[in-house]
LORO-269320 format. One line per field, with one value per residue (C-alpha): residue in three letters; x, z, y. Coordinates in nm, 4 decimals. Example, Ala and Ser with C-alpha at 12.3 -4.5 7.8 and 13.67 -1.06 7.14 Angstrom:
2
res (ALA  SER)
xx (1.2300  1.3670)
zz (0.7800  0.7140)
yy (-0.4500  -0.1060)
This chain:
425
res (UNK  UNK  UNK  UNK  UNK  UNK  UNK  UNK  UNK  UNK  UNK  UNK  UNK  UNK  UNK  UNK  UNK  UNK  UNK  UNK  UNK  UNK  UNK  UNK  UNK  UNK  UNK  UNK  UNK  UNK  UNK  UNK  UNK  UNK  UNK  UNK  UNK  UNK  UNK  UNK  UNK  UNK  UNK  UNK  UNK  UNK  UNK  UNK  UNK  UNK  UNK  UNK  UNK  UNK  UNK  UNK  UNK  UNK  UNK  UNK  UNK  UNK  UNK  UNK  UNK  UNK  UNK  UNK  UNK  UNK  UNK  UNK  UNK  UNK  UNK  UNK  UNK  UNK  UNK  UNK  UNK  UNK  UNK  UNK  UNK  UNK  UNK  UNK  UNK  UNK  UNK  UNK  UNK  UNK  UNK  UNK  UNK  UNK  UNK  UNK  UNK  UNK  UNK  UNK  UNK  UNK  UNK  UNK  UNK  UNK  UNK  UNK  UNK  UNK  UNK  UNK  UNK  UNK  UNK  UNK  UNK  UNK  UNK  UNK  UNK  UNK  UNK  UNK  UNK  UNK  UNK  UNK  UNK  UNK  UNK  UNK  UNK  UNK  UNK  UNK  UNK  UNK  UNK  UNK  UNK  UNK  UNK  UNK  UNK  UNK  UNK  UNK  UNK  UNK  UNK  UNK  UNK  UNK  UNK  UNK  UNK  UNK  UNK  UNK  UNK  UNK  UNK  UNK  UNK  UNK  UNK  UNK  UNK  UNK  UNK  UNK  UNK  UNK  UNK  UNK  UNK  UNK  UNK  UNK  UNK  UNK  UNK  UNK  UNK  UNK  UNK  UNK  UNK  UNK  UNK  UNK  UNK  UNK  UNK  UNK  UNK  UNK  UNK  UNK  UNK  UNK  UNK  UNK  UNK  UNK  UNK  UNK  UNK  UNK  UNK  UNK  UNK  UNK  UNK  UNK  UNK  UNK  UNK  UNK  UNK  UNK  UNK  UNK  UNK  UNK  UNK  UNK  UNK  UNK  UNK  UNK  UNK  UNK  UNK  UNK  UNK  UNK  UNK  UNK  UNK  UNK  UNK  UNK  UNK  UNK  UNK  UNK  UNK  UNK  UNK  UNK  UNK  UNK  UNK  UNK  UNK  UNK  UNK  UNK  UNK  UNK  UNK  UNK  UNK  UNK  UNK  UNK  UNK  UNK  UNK  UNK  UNK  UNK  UNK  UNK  UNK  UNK  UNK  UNK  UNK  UNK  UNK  UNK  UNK  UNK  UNK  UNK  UNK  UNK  UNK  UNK  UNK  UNK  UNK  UNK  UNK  UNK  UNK  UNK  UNK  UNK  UNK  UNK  UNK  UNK  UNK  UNK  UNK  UNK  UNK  UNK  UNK  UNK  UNK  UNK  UNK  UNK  UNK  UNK  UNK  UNK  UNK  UNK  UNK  UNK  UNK  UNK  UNK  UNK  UNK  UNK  UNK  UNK  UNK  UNK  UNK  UNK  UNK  UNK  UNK  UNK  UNK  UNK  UNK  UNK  UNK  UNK  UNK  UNK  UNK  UNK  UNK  UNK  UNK  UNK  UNK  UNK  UNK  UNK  UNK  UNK  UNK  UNK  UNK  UNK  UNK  UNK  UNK  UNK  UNK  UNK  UNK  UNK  UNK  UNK  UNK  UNK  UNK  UNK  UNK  UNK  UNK  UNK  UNK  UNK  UNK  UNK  UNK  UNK  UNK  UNK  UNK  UNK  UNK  UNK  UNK  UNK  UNK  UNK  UNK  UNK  UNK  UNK  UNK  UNK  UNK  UNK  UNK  UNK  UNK  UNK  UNK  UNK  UNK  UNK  UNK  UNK  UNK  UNK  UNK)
xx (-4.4471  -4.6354  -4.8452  -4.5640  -4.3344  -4.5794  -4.5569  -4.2212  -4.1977  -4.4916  -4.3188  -3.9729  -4.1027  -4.2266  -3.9163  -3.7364  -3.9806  -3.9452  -3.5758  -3.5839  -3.8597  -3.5999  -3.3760  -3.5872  -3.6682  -3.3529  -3.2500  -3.5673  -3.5005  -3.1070  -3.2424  -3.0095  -2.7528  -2.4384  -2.2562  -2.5117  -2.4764  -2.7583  -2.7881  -2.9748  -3.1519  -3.0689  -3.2723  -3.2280  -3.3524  -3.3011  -3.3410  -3.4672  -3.4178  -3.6677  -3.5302  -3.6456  -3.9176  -3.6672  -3.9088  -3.7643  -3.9107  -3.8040  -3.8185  -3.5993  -3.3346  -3.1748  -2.8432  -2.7775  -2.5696  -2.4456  -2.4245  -2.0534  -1.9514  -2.2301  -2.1506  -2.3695  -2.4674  -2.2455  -2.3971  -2.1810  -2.2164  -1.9250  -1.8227  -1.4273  -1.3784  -1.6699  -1.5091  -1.6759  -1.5101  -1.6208  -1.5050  -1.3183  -1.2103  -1.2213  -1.1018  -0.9064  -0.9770  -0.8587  -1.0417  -0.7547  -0.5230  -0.2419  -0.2449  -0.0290  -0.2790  -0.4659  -0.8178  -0.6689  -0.9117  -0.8553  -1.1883  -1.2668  -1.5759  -1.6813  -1.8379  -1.6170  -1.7875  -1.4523  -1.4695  -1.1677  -1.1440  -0.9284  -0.6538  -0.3746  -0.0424  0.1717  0.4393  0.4347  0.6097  0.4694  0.5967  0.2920  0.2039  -0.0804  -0.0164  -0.0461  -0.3978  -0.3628  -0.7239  -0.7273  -0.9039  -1.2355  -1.5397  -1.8276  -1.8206  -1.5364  -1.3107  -0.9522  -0.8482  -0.5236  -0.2903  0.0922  0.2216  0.4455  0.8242  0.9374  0.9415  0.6163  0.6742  0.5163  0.5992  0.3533  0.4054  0.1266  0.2001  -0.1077  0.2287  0.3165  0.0316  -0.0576  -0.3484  -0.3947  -0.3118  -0.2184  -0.1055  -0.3721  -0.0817  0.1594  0.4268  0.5582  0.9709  1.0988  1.2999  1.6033  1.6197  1.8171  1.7014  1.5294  1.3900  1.3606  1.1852  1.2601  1.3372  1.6230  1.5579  1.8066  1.6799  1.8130  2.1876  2.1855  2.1122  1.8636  1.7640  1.5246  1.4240  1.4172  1.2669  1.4211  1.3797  1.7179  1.8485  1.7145  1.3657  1.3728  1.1690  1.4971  1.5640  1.8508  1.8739  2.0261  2.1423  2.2041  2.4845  2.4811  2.8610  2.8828  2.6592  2.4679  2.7155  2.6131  2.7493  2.5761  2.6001  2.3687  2.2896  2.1257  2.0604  1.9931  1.6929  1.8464  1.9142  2.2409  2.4246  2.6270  2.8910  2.7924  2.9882  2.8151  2.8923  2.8942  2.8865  2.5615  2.5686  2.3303  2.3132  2.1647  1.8579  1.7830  1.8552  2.0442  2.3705  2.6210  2.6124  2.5185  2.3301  2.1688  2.2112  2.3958  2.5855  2.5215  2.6624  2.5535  2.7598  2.5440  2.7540  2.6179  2.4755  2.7388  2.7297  2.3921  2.4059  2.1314  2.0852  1.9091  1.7971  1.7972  1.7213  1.4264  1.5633  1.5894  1.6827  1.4627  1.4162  1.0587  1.1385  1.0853  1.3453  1.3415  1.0296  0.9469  0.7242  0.7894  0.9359  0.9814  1.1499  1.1863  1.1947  0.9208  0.8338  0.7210  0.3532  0.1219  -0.1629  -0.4948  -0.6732  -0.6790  -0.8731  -0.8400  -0.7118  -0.8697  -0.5987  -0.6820  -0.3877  -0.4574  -0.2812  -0.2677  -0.2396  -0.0909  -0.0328  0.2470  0.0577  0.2693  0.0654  0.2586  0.1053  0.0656  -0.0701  -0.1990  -0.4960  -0.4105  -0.7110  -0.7735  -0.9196  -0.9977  -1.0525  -1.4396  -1.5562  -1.8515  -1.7099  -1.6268  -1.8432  -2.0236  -2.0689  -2.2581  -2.1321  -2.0891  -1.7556  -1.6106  -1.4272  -1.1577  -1.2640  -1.0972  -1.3492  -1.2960  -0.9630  -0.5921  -0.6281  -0.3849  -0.2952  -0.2669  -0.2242  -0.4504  -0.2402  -0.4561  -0.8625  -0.8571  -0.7947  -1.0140  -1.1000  -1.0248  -1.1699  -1.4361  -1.3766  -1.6770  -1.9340  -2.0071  -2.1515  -2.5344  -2.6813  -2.7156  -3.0643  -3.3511  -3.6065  -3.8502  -3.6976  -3.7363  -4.0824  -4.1311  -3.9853  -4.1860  -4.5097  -4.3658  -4.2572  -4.5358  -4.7890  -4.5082  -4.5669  -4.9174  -4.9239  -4.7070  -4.9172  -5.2335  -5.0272  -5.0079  -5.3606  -5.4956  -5.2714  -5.3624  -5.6978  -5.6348  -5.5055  -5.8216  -6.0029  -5.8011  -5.8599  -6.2455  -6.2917  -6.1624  -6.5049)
zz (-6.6105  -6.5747  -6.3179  -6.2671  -6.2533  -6.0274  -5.7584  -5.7647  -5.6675  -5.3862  -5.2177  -5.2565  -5.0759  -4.7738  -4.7775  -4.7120  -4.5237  -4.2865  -4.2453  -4.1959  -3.9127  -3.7520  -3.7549  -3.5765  -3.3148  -3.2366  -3.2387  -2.9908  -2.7815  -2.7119  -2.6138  -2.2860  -2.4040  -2.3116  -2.5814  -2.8402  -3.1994  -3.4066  -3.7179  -3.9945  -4.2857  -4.6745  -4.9894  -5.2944  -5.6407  -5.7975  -6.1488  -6.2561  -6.5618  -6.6347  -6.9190  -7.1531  -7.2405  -7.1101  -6.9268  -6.6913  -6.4060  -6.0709  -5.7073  -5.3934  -5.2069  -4.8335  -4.6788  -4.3389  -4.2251  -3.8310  -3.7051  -3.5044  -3.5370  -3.3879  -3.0079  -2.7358  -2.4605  -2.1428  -1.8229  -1.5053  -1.2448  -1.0182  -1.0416  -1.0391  -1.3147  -1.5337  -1.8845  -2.1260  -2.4605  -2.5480  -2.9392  -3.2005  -3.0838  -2.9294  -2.6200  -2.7173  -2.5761  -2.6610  -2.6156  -2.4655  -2.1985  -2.4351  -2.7606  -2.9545  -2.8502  -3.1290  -3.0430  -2.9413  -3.1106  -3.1253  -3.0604  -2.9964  -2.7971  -2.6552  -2.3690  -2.0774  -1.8096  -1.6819  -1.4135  -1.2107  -1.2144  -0.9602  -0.9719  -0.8300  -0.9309  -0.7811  -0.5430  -0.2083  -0.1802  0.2248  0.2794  0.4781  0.3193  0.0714  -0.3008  -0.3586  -0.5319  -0.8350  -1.0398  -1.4016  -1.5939  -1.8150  -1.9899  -1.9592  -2.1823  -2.0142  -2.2784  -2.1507  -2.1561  -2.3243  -2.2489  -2.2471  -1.9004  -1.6990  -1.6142  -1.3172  -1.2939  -1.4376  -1.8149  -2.0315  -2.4197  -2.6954  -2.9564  -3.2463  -3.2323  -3.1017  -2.9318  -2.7028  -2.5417  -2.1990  -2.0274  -1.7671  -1.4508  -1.1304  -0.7516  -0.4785  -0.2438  -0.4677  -0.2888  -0.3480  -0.2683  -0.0034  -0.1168  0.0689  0.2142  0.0142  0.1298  0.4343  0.4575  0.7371  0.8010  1.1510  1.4009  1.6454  1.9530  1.9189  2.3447  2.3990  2.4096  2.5511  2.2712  2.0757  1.9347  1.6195  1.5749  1.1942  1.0318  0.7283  0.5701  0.5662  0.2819  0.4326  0.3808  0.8140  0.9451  1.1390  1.3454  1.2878  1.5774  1.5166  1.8119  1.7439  1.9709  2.0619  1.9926  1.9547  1.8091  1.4971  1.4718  1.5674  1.6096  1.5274  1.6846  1.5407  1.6003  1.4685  1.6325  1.4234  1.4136  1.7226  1.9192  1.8856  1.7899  1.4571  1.3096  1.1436  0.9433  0.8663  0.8216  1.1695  1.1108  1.0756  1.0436  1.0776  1.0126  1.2147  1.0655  1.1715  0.7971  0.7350  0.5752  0.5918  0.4541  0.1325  -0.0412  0.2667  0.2347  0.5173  0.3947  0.6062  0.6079  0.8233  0.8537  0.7941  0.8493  0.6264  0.3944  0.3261  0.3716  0.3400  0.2251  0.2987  0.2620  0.4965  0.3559  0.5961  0.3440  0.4839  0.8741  1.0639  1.4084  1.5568  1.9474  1.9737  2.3369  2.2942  2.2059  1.8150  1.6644  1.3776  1.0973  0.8438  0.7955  0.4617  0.3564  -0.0012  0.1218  0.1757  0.3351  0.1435  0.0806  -0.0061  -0.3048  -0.1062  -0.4624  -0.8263  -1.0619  -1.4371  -1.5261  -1.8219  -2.0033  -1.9800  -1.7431  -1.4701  -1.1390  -0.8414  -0.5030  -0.1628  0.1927  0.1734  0.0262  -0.3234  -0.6337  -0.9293  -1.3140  -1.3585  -1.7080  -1.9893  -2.2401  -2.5820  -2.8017  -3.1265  -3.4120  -3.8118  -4.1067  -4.1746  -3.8416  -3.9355  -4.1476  -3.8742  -3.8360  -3.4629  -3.2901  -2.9834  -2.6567  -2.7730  -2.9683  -3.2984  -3.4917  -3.7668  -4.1947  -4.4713  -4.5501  -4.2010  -4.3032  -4.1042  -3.6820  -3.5351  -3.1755  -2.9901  -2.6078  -2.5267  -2.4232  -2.2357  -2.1126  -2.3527  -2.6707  -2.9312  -2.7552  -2.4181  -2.0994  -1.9182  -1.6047  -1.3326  -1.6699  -1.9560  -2.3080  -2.3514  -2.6880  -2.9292  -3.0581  -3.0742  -2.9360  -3.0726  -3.4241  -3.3993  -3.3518  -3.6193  -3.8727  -3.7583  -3.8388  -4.1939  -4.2344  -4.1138  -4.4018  -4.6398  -4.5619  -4.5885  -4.9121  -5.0601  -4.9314  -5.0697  -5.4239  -5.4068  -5.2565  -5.5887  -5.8329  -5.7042  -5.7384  -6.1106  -6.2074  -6.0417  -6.3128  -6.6049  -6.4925  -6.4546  -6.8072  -6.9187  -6.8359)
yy (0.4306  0.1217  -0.0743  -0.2899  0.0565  0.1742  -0.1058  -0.1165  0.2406  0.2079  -0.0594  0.0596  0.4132  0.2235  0.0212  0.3478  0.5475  0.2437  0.2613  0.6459  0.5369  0.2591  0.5138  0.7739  0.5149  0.4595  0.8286  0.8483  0.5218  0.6315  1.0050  0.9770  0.7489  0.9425  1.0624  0.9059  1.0618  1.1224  0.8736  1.0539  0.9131  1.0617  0.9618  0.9163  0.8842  0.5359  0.4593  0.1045  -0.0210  -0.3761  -0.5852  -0.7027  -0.4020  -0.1396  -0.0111  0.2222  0.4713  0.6114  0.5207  0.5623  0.4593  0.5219  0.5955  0.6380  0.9209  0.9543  1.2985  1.2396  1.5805  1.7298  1.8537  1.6967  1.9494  1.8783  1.7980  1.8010  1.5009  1.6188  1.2295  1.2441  1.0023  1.1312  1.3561  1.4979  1.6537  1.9532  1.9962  1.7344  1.4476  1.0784  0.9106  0.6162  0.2287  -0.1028  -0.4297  -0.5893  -0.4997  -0.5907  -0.4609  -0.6877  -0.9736  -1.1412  -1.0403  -0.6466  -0.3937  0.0015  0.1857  0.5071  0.6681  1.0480  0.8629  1.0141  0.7849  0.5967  0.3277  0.1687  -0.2024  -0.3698  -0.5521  -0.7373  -0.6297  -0.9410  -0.7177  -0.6637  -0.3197  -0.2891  -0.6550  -0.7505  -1.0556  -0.8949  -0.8538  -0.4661  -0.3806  -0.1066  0.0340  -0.0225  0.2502  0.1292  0.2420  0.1706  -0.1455  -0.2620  -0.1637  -0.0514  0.3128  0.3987  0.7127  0.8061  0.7279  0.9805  0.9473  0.9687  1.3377  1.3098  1.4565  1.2843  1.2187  1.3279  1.1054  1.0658  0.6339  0.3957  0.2023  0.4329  0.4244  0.1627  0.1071  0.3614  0.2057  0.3160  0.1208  0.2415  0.2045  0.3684  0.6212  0.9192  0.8985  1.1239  1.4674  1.5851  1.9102  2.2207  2.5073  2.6650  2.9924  3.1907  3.4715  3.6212  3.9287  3.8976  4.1394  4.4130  4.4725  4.1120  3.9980  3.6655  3.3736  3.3714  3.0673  2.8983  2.5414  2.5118  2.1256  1.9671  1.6393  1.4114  1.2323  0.9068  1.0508  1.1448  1.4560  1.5860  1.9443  2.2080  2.4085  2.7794  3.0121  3.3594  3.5270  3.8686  4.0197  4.4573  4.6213  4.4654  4.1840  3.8200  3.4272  3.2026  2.8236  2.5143  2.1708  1.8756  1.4753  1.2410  0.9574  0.8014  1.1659  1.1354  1.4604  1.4864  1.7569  2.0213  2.2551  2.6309  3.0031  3.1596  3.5363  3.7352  4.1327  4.4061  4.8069  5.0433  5.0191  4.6974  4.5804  4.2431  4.3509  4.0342  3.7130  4.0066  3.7301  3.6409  3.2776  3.0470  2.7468  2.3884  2.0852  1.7862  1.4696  1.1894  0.8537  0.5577  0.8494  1.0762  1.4758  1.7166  2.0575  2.2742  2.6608  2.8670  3.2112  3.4973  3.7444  3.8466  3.8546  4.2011  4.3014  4.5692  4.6545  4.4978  4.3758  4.0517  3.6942  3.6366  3.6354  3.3754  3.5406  3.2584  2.9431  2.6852  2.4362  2.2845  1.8856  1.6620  1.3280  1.0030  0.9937  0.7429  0.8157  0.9133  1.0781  1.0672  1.2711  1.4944  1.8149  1.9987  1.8635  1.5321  1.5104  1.2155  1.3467  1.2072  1.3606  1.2467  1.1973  1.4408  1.7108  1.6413  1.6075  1.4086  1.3941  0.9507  0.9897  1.1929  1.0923  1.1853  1.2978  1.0933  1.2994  1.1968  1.3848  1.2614  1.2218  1.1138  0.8355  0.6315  0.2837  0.2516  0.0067  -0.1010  0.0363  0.4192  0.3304  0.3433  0.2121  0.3241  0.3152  0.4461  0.6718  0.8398  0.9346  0.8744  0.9020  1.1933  1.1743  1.4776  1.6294  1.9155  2.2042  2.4465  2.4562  2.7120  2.5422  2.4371  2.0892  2.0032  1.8139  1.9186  1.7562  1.5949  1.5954  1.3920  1.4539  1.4069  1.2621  1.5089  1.4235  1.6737  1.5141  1.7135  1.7362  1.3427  1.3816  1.6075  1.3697  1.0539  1.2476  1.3122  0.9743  0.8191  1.0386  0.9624  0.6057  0.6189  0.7759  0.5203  0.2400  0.4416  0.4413  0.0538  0.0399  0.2204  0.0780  -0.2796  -0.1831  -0.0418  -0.4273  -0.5858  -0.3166  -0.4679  -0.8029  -0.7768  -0.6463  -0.9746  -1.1412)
């Protein structure tokens, strides 16, 4: 190799001792950047070849590797919106809110640190003359967070196609409809001691979404046998017809015996509405001599009132649920789990994201199906860089000798072509 060989390869060598420094400062400077992947430096020997003497020798080259694959210990923050993944896999955002827009960008981050941003959704479901407000789901960066949303039953699709997916959105004054009463269960003693009526106030929700009252009287006849009478007003305490099994049989033992399935058949007239049917299960009813009118032990009913949404928050899942005033809890959507075949292919960019190459391989979208899968949510955390701080630390002092030396190489081989040129004089 020659002097000229020999600065080449000095000053190519701090070239790339720098970059594996930049590198390391970065590595050090996003320590507690959430979700931050380590971005490695590689090197390489590089052949030159100087025309027209042919005079070839060896130096070094750089390429940057980032560490995406590499699990970040997770920290919990108990913040309801904060999700960390714990195995493969990305979150998936757009840049827009609509994705067929011109400037719409698919991204993809591990940084689970969601925000809601406001906004107004143009109805007026209370009628009070004030647009109903809804929460848009975000990162960090602003980006928008995409999932598949829930039916109306809340089941929700799985389907491995960026267009099924919306933003995930939600009304803060969103309600949850009403259910109709169908069955009742009662769990009860009638006093064998007692045989005047006996009577059991029972609640049920009506088909117009009304907390209503069925009244049952039990009627001592001979022995273990029993009539039964019932009643029901309506929302303006006005009485309506009701149409029910009246016959309820016991054995000696105290044991319920007839209806033999236990169940009573109901139906309430409800003009306007048409009929209700309800069930009430005595199953579980008995008549023993405890002294006393009829006791209630238990009492159920499968029908709720309208709620409105007081809470949100993330299963393990991913699952977004959210809870309310009725004590009902209804799935609104589901974030699907983006995963490629060279994870650590895929180009970053600034705000914890990244973006899709061809290198990285196709994207699959996939649900999580159980906490206990390879990847799933870890809800109320987040992912913390996975740089080693004091690996980092380890590698600057290398780099900064291997520096060194290479400047001492160009130091002395400058110093050998000031020799050549003073034996000239």
């Amino acid at each position: 190799m020659s002097l000229q060989g020999t600065f080449n390869t000095a000053v190519q060598a701090m070239n790339s001792q720098s970059q594996a420094l930049s590198n390391i400062s970065t590595n050090i400077a996003n320590v507690n950047t959430t979700a931050y992947k380590l971005q490695d430096t590689h090197f390489a020997t590089l052949l030159n070849d100087i025309q027209p003497t042919e005079k070839k020798f060896f130096t070094v080259n750089t390429f940057d590797t980032r560490k995406v694959d590499k699990q970040g210990t997770i920290t919990t923050t108990n913040r309801t919106f904060d999700l960390a993944l714990n195995g493969r896999g990305f979150i998936v955002t757009n840049t827009e809110q609509d994705p067929t827009s011109a400037n719409s960008r698919w991204q993809y981050t591990r940084d689970g640190a969601l925000f809601g941003k406001a906004i107004d959704l143009g109805v007026d479901t209370d009628n009070n003359g004030v647009s109903d407000q809804g929460t848009l789901l975000t990162t960090a960066n602003g980006a928008y967070v995409y999932g598949w949303p829930a039916d109306a039953d809340g089941n929700v699709s799985e389907t491995n196609d960026l267009s099924s997916l919306t933003p995930v959105m939600y009304g803060n004054n969103s309600v949850f409809p009403s259910k109709a009463t169908t069955k009742i269960n009662l769990q009860a003693n009638v006093s064998a001691t007692d045989e005047g009526r006996q009577t059991v106030s029972l609640p049920f929700i009506d088909q117009s979404g009304n907390s209503r009252t069925l009244t049952i009287g039990f009627n001592a006849a001979i022995g273990q046998d029993w009539t039964l009478d019932m009643a029901s007003n309506d929302v303006n305490n006005q009485p309506v017809n009701i149409t029910f099994d009246s016959q309820v049989q016991f054995d000696g033992q105290g044991k319920l015996v007839f209806p033999q399935d236990g169940l009573l058949n109901v139906e309430l007239e409800e003009p306007g509405v048409g009929p209700q049917s309800l069930t009430v299960d005595i199953s579980k009813m008995s008549q023993f001599a405890d002294g006393t009118k009829l006791t209630v032990v238990n009492v159920d009913q499968d029908g709720y009132l309208a709620g409105r949404l007081q809470n949100t928050y993330f299963n393990g899942n991913g699952m977004l649920i959210g809870s309310y005033s009725n004590g009902e809890v209804k799935n609104l959507y589901k974030l699907p789990v983006a995963t490629f075949a060279a994870d650590n292919n895929l180009e970053a960019k600034s705000g914890n994201i990244f973006v899709q190459t061809t290198e990285a391989g196709a994207m699959q979208l996939s649900g999580l199906g159980t906490p206990t899968g390879t990847t799933q949510f870890v809800t109320g955390a987040l992912e913390a860089s996975n740089v080693d701080l004091a690996d980092q630390f380890s590698k600057m002092i290398i780099t900064q000798r291997a520096y060194s030396s290479a400047a001492k190489v160009l130091t002395t081989a400058d110093e050998m072509t000031q020799a050549v040129r003073d034996l000239k004089r």
